[in-house]
C-alpha positions as a LaTeX table, in Angstrom:
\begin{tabular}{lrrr}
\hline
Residue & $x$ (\AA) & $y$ (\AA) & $z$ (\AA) \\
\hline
Unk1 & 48.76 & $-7.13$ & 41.06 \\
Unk2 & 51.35 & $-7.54$ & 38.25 \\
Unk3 & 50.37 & $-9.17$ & 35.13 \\
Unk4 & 51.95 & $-12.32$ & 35.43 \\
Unk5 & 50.03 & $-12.89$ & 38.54 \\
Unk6 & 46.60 & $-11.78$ & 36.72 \\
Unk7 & 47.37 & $-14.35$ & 34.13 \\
Unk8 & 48.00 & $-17.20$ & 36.19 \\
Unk9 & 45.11 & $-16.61$ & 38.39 \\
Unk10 & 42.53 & $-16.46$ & 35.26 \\
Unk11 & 44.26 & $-19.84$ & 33.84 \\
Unk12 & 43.64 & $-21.02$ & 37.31 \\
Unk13 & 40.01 & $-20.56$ & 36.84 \\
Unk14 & 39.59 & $-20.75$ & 33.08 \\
Unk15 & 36.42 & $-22.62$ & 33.35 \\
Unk16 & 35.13 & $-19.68$ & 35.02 \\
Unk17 & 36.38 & $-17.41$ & 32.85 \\
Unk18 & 34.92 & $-19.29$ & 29.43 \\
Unk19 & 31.58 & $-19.10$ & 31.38 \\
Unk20 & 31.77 & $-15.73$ & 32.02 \\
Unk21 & 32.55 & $-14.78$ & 28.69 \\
Unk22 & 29.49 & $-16.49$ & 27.24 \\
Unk23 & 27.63 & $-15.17$ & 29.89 \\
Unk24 & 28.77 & $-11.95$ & 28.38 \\
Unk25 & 27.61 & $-12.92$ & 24.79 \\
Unk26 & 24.52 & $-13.54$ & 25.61 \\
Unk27 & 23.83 & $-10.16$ & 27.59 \\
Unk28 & 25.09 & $-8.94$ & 24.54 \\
Unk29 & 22.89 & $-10.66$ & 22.70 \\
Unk30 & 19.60 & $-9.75$ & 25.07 \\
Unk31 & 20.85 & $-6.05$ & 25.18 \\
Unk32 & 20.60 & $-5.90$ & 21.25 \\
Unk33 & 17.05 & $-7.44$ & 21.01 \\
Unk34 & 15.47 & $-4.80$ & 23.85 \\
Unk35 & 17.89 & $-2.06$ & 23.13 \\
Unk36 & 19.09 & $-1.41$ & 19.69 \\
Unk37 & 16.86 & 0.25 & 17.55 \\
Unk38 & 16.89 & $-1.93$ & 13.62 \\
Unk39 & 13.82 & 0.57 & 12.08 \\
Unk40 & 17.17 & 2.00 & 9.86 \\
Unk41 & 19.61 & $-0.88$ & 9.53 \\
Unk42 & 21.14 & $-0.82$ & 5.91 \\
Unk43 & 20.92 & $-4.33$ & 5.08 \\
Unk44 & 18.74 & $-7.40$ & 5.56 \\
Unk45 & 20.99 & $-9.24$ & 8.17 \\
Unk46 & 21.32 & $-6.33$ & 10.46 \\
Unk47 & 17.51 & $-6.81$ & 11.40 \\
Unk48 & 18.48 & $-10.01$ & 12.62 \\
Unk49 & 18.54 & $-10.38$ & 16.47 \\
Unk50 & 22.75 & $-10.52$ & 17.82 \\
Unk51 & 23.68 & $-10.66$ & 14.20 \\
Unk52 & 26.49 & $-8.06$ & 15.21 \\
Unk53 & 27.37 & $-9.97$ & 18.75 \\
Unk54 & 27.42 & $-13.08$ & 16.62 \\
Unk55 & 29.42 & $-11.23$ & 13.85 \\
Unk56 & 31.91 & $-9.90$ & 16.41 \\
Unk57 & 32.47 & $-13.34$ & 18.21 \\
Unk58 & 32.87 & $-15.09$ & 14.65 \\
Unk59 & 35.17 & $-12.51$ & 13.06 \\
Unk60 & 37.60 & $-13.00$ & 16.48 \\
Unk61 & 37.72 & $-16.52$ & 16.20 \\
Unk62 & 38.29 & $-16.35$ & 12.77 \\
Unk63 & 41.12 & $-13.98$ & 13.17 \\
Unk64 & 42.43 & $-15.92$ & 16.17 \\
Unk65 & 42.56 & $-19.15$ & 14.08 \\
Unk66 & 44.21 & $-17.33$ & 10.70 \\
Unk67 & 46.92 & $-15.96$ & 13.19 \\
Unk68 & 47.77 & $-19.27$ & 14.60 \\
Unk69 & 47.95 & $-20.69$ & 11.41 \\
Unk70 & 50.37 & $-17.87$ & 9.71 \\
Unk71 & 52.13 & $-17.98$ & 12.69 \\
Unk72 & 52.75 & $-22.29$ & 12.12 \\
Unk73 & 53.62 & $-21.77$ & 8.28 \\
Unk74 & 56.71 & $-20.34$ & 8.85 \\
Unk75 & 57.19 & $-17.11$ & 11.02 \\
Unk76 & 57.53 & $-18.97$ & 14.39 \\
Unk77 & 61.38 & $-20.51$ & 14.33 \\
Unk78 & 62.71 & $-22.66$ & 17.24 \\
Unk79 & 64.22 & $-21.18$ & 19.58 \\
Unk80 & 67.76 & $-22.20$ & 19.04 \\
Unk81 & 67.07 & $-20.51$ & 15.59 \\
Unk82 & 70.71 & $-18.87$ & 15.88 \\
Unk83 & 72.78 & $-21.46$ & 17.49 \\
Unk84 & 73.16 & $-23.29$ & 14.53 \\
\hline
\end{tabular}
């Protein structure tokens, strides 16, 4: 399956695949409560339950958002950018 084909079949479904991925979270998330052992964390927050699937997930859709916007301040040109 090339990669174009991949991509169009997940947009097909992309309901399915946002509901997968916060099905994926939150196995994360339950994983981390029953799993991870917090008796040594370093600091407060890490004894929190998914602080570090919640950290993840915020720090990616902060950096997703900061990209767009650098991107729309400037270093995106049209795309007769040289034609003129």
């Amino acid at each position: 399956m090339s990669l174009v084909k991949l991509i169009e079949y997940l947009r097909n479904r992309l309901k399915t695949v946002v509901r997968l991925c916060w099905v994926a979270l939150a196995l994360l998330v339950v994983a981390d409560i029953l799993f991870v052992d917090k008796e040594h964390a370093h600091t407060a927050v890490e004894h929190w339950w998914g602080f570090w699937s919640l950290f993840g997930f915020v720090g990616c859709a902060a950096l997703i958002i900061v990209s767009k916007w650098y991107g729309h301040a400037g270093i995106m040109q049209r795309e007769d950018y040289y034609d003129e």
